[in-house]
C-alpha positions in Angstrom: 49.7 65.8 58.7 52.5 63.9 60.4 51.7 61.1 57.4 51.8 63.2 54.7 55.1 65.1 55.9 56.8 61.6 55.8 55.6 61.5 52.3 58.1 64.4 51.5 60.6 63.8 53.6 62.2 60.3 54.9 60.5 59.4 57.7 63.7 59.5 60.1 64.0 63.6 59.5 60.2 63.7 60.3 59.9 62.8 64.8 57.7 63.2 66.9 59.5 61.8 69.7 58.8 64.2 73.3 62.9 64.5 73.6 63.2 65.8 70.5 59.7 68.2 70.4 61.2 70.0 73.6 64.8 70.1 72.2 64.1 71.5 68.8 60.4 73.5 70.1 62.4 75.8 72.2 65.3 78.7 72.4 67.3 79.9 75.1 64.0 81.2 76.5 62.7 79.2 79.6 59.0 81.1 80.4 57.3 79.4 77.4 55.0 76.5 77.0 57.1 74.4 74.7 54.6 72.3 72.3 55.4 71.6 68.9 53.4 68.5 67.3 56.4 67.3 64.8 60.1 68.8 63.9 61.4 68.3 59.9 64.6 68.4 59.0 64.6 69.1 55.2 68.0 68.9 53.5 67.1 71.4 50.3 65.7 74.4 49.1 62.8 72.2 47.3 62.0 70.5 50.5 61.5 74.0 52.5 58.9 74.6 49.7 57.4 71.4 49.5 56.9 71.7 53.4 55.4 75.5 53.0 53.2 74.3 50.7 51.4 71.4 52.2 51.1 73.8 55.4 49.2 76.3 53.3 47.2 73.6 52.2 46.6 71.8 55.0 46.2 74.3 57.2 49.2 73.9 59.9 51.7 76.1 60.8 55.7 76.3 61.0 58.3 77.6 63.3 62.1 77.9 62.1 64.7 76.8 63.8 68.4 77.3 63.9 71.1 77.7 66.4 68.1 78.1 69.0 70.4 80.6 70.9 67.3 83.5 70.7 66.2 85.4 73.8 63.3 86.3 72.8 61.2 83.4 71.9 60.9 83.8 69.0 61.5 80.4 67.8 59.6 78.6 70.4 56.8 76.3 68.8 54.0 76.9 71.5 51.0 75.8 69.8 51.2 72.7 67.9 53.4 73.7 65.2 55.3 72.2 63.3 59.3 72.8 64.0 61.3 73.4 60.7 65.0 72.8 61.8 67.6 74.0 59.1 70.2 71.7 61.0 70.9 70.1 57.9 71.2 72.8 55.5 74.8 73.5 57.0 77.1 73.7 53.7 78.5 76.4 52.2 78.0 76.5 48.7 79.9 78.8 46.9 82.7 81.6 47.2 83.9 83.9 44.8 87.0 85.6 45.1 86.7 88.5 43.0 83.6 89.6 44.2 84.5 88.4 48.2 80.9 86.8 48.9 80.0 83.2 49.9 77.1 81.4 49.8 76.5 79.9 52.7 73.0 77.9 53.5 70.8 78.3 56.6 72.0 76.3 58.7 76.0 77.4 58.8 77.3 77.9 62.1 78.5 81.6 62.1 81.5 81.0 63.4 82.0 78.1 60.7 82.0 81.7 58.3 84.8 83.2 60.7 86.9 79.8 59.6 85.9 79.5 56.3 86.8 83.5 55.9 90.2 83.3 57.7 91.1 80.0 55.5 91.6 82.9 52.7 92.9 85.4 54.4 89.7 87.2 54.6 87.0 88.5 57.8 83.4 87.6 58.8 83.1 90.8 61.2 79.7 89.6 62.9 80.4 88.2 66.0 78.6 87.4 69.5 79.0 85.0 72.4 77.1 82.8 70.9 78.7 82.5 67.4 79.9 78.5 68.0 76.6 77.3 68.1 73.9 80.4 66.4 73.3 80.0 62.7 73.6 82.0 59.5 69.7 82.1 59.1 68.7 82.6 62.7 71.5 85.7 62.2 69.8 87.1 59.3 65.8 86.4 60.5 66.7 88.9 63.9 69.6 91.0 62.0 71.9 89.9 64.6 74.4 92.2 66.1 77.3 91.2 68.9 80.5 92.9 70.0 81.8 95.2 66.8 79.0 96.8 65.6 80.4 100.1 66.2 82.9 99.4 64.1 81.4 96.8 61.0 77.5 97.7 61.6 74.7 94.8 61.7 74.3 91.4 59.8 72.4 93.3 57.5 75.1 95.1 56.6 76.8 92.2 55.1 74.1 90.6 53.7 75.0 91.0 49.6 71.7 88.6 48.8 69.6 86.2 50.2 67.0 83.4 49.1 63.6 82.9 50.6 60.6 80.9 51.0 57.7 82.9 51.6 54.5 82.0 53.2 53.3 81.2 50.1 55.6 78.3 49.3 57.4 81.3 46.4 61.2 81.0 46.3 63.0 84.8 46.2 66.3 85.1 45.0 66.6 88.5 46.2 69.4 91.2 45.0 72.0 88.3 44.1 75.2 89.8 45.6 75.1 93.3 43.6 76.4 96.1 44.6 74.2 98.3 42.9 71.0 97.6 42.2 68.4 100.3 41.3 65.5 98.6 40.3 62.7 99.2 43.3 62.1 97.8 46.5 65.2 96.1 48.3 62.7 93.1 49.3 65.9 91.3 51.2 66.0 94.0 53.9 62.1 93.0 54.3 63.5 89.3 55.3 66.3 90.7 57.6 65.0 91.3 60.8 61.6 89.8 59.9 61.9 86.6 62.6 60.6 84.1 60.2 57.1 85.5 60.0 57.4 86.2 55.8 59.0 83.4 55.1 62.2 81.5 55.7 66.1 82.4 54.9 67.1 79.5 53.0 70.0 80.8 51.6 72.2 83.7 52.5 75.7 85.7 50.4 77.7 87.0 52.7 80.3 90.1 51.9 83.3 89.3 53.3 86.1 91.8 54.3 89.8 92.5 54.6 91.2 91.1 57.7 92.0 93.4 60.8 94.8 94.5 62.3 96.4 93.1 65.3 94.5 94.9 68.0 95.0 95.7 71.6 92.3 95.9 74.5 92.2 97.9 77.1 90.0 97.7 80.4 89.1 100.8 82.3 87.4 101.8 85.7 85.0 104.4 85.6 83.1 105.4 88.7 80.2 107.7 86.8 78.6 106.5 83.9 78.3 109.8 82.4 82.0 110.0 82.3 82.1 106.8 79.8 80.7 109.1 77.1 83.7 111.6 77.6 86.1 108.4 77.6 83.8 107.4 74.3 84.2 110.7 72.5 88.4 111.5 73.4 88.9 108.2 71.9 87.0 108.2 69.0 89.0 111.2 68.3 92.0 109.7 67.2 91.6 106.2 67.8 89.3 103.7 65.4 87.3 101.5 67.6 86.3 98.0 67.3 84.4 98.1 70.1 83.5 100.0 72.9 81.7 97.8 75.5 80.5 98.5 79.0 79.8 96.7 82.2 78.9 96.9 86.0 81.0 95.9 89.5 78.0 93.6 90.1 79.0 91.9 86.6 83.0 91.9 87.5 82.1 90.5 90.7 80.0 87.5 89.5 82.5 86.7 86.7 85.6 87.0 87.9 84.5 84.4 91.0 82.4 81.9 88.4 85.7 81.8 86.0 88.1 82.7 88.5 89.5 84.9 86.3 91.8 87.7 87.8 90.1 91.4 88.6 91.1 94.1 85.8 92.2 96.2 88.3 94.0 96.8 91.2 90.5 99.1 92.6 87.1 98.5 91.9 85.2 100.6 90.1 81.4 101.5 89.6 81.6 100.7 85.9 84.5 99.7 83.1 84.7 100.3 79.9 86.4 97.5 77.6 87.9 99.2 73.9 89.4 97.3 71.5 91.3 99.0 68.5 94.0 98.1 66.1 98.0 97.7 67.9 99.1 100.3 65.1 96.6 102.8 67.7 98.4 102.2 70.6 100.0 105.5 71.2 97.0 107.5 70.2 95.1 104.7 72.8 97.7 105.4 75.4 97.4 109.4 75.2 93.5 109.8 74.7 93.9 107.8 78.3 96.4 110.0 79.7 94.0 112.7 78.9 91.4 110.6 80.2 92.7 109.8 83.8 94.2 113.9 83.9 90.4 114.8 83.6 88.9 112.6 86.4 87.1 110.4 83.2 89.1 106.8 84.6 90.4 106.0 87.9 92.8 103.1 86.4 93.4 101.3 83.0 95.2 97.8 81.8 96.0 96.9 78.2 96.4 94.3 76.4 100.0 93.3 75.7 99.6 90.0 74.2 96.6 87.4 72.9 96.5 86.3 75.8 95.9 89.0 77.3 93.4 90.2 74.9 91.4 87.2 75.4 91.6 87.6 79.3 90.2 91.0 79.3 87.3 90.0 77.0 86.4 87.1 79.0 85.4 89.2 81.8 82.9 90.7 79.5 81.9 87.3 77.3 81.5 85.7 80.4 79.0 87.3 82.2 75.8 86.0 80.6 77.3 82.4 81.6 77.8 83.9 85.4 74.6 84.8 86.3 73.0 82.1 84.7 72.4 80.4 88.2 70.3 83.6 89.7 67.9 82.9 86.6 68.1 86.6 85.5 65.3 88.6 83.9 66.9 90.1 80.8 66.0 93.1 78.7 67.9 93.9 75.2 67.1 97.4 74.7 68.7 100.5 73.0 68.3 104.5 73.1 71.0 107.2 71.5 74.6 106.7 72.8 74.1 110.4 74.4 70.7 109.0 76.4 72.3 105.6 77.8 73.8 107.3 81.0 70.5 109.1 82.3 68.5 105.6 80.9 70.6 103.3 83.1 69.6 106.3 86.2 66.3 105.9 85.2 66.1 102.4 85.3 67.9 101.7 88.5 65.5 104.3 90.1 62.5 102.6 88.7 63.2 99.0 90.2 64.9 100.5 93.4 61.6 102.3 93.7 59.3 98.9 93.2 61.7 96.1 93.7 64.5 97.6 96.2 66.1 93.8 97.0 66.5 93.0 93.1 70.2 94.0 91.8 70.7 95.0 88.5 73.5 93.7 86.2 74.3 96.0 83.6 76.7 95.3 80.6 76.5 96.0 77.1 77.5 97.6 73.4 77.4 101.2 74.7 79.7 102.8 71.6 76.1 101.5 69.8 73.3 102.4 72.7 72.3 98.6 73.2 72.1 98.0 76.8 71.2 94.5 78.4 69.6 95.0 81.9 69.7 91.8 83.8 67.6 91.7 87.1 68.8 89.1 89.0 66.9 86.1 91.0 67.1 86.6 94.9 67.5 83.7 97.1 64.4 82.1 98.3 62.4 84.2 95.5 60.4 81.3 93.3 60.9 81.9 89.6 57.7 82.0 89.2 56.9 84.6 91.6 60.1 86.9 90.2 59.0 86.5 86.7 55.5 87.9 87.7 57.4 90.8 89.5 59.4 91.5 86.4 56.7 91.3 84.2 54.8 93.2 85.9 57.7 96.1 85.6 58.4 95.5 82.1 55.3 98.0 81.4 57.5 101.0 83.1 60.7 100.1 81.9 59.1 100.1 78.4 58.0 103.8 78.7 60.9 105.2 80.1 62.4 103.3 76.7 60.0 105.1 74.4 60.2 108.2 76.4 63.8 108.3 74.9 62.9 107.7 71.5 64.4 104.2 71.9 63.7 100.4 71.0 62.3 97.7 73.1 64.6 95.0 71.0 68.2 96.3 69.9 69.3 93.0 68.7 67.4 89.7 69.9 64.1 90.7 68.1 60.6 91.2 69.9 59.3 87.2 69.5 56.7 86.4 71.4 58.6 88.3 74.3 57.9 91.3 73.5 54.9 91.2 70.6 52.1 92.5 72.4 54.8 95.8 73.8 55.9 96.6 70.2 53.6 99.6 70.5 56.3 101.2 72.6 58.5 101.6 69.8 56.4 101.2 66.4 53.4 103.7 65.5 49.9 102.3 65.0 50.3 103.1 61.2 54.3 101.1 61.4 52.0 98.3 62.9 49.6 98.1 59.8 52.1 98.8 57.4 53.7 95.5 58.7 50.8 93.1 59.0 50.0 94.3 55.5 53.4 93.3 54.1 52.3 89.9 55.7 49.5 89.4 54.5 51.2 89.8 50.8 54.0 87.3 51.7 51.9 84.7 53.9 48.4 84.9 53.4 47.6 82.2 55.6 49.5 83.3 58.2 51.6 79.6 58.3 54.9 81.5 59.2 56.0 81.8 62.9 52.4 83.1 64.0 52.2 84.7 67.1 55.8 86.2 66.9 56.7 90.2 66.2 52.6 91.5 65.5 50.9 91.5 68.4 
């Protein structure tokens, strides 16, 4: 295999070397047996083909890999498979003006868009913490979300056409950057979200927008969580929101001390609420607050009066992953209705405080969109792998008290191999079938990311 993939490719972007198999066979994920048996670095659409093909004919499968920033392992190569990194497919190819899309391949940082867009006085609105190192094919395989979603929606939403390579070793061009297109089956929106398991985003036109407005943000404390949906609600009213995030005192307290970064307030609260919204909103921003603190909603509030200060405030919510990364924290991405995520973070915190009473919970997350990211921290003198058994051993519950809600197990780091064999929690039986059928159509011999998203 590893002879005949040196035929296609030179042999320097086909290793084997064990540095390089556990750099490129793994994601952010840490819980996973990391075993991949050769990474390829192919350099063009042809050579993605080529590669799919002799895997369908020789029987061995592939795992994609991009920015490798995924949290749900769902580009881990566990099982001797070979590791297809898109590294090199990192140019963008094309821009039109008129119609406002660029081509961009795989491999293009995301936040390499944000540059390319602001060069012309234009917007990439999809945007996460991880956006300096995550890629435009990675973002369109788990229809990546991040910190404005309220306002801009998903990566799908942006997504004007994309090209494939199925299972098959077939090259899509699918929908080409129309706006309308009436003709059947939108196959792209079959791609985004599909974690490489139908075949791999080689290719990807991006819509691009007008820029925003200078904006403020403002930081506020509020001490019930039910409260935040009134503070959600008055605002929306009058103000347009960028975003509308949430997080905990626990979180506040680890961040401010790993960044030493200055407290929001002058008096903690239980929970804050971060807005952002265009500078032009300030006075409705400033009396939707007034209202706000009148009705008990806040106990305090700080805004934004300069970059600066806008990029302070966000810190303390960017920075928070980075914070507890030393207590090894078990993380959930989940989502229910904006209406259910007050009485779903109760739930929660009742259901570990019943089982697990020393584990703390770090909340934060995109509440103005329902996705909440429940962090269960390490305690001291707790092994890993003794906590990860006590986690997994939980994740059961907390999945039920998600479907209970009508809710989703993954809201924006797709299921993986992470959460594949609890997908039943938020997909039907017949959803289920439905999906391995449509891949079995695109990858009949099942040589695309196996093992991830079907349990």
């Amino acid at each position: 295999m590893i002879e005949k993939l040196k035929e296609l490719l030179p042999p320097r972007r086909v290793t084997t070397a064990k540095h390089d198999l556990d750099n490129w066979g793994r994601d952010w994920t840490r819980n996973f047996v990391v075993a991949p048996s050769a990474v390829v670095f192919p350099e063009t659409v042809e050579e993605v083909t080529a590669i799919t093909r002799l895997a369908n004919a020789e029987g061995f499968a592939l795992v994609p890999s991009g920015g490798r920033t995924g949290l749900s392992a769902g580009a881990v190569a566990s099982h001797g498979e070979v590791v297809v990194s898109f590294d090199r497919m990192n140019r963008i190819l094309d821009f039109n003006e008129a119609d406002r899309i660029v081509r961009c391949e795989a491999g293009v940082v995301t936040a390499n868009v944000h540059a390319f867009a602001l060069d012309r006085g234009l917007f990439y609105p999809v945007d996460f913490a991880s956006s300096g190192s995550s890629q435009i094919g990675g973002n369109v395989a788990t229809n990546a979300g991040g910190i404005k979603v309220i306002r801009y929606g998903m990566t799908r939403d942006w997504i004007a056409g994309i090209k494939v390579v199925t299972g098959a070793g077939e090259v899509l061009e699918l929908n080409r950057g129309l706006v309308k297109n009436a003709t059947g089956y939108d196959l792209r929106h079959l791609f985004i979200g599909s974690e490489g398991t139908l075949g791999f985003v080689v290719e990807a036109d991006l819509r691009l927008a007008e820029p925003p407005e200078p904006s403020r943000v403002m930081v506020l404390g509020v001490d019930r969580m039910q409260d935040i949906l009134s503070v959600l609600t008055r605002f929306q009213a009058d103000v347009a929101l960028s975003a509308f995030e949430f997080f905990s005192e626990l979180a506040v307290d680890r961040v401010t001390r790993h960044r030493s970064l200055a407290r929001p307030l002058a008096s903690s609260s239980a929970f804050y609420a971060l807005l952002e919204f265009d500078a032009n909103a300030e006075s409705a921003a400033l009396a939707a607050f007034e209202e706000s603190l009148a009705s008990g909603w806040v106990s305090d509030g700080v805004m934004s009066q300069s970059d600066a200060q806008a990029r302070a405030l966000w810190a303390l919510r960017e920075g928070i992953t980075e914070s507890i990364a030393p207590e090894t924290p078990y993380k959930n991405d989940l989502a229910v209705r904006v209406s259910d995520v007050p009485g779903f973070l109760d739930d929660v915190d009742r259901a570990v405080g019943r089982i697990y009473p020393e584990l703390e919970i770090c909340w934060f997350g995109h509440i103005g969109d329902g996705n909440v990211h429940l962090n269960i921290l390490r305690p001291p003198g707790l092994t890993l792998a003794a906590f990860y058994e006590r986690c997994d051993a939980m994740s059961p519950g907390l999945f039920e008290l998600v479907a209970a809600r009508g809710g989703s197990i993954s809201a924006e780091h797709g299921v993986g191999m992470l959460k594949r064999d609890f997908l039943g929690f938020s997909r039907s039986s017949a959803e289920i079938e439905i999906m391995r059928a449509v891949k079995t159509a695109l990858d009949p011999k099942g040589v695309m990311n196996p093992g991830k998203l079907l349990p």
